[in-house]
N, C-alpha and C positions, 0 to 999 in steps of 0.2 A: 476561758469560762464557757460553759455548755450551755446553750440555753434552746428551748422552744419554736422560739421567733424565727420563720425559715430567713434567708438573706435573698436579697433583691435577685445576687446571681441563683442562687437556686428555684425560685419563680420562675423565672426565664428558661430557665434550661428546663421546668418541666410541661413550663406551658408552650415552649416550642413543639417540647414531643407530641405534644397532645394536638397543636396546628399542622406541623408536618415531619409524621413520623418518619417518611425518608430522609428527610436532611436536603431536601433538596432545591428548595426558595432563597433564593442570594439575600434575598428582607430579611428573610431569619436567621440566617446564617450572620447576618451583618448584626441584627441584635441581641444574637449572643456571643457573638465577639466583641461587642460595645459595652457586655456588661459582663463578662465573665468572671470576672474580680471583684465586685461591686458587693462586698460584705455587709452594707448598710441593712440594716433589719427593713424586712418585707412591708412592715407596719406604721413606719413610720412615715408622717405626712407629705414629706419633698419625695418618697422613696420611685415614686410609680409619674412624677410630672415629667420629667427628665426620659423616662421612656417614654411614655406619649408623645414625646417631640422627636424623639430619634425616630421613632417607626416613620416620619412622613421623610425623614433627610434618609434613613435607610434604601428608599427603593427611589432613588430618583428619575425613574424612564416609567414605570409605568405603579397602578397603583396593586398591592399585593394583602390579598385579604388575609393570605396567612399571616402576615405581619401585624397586621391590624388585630386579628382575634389572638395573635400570642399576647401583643401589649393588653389586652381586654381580661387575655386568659390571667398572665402573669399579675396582673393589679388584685381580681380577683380571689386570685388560689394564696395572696398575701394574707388573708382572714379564713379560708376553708381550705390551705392543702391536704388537709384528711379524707376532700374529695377526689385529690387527682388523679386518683384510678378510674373513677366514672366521666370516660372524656364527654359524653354526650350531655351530662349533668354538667360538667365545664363550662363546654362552647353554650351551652341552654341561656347559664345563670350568668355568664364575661359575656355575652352579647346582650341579653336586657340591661345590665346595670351601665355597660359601656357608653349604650345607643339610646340609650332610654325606650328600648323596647323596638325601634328603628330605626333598626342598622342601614347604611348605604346600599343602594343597591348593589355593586359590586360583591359586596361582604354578604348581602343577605342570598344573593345565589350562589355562593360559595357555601355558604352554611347548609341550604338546601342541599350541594353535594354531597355534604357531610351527614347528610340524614338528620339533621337538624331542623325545625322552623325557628324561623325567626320572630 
């Protein structure tokens, strides 16, 4: 059956792209191999807890803001993936609702990288 509702792995896989479109952060790479199968619909309320806790066992040496804004992105784009082509409107709208407006500092000079405020 077809339906609408994107699945948790699909989330993932575009809010990685949109954190690091090289492919090249072992945090994201780790959670999208932790959830690449993960058919559960995007929407549903356990779907996005279970990532939030992977992203901190994800990177265990140091902390990785891509990681953090993929789980931020991927929770997000569960209710608006019709925006995931506007990464900037992504990481904008997955860091205020994530952080409540204030994100860590690690993550909020990452964003700054990314031509973002925080």
């Amino acid at each position: 059956m077809e339906t609408d509702v994107p699945t948790v792995s699909e989330t993932v896989r575009r809010a990685a792209a949109i954190c690091d479109p090289a492919g090249e952060d072992p945090a994201v790479i780790e959670l999208l191999e932790r959830f690449e199968d993960d058919d559960r619909p995007a929407r549903s309320p356990d779907a996005f807890g279970a990532l939030a806790r992977q992203e901190t066992v994800a990177d265990p040496f140091a902390d990785s803001p891509a990681a953090a804004m993929t789980a931020a992105c991927a929770a997000w784009l569960a209710t608006n993936l019709e925006h995931s082509d506007d990464r900037v409107r992504v990481l904008t709208e997955a860091s205020r609702v994530a952080f409540d407006g204030d994100p860590p500092p690690h993550v909020a000079a990452w964003l700054e990288s990314q031509g973002v405020s925080a």
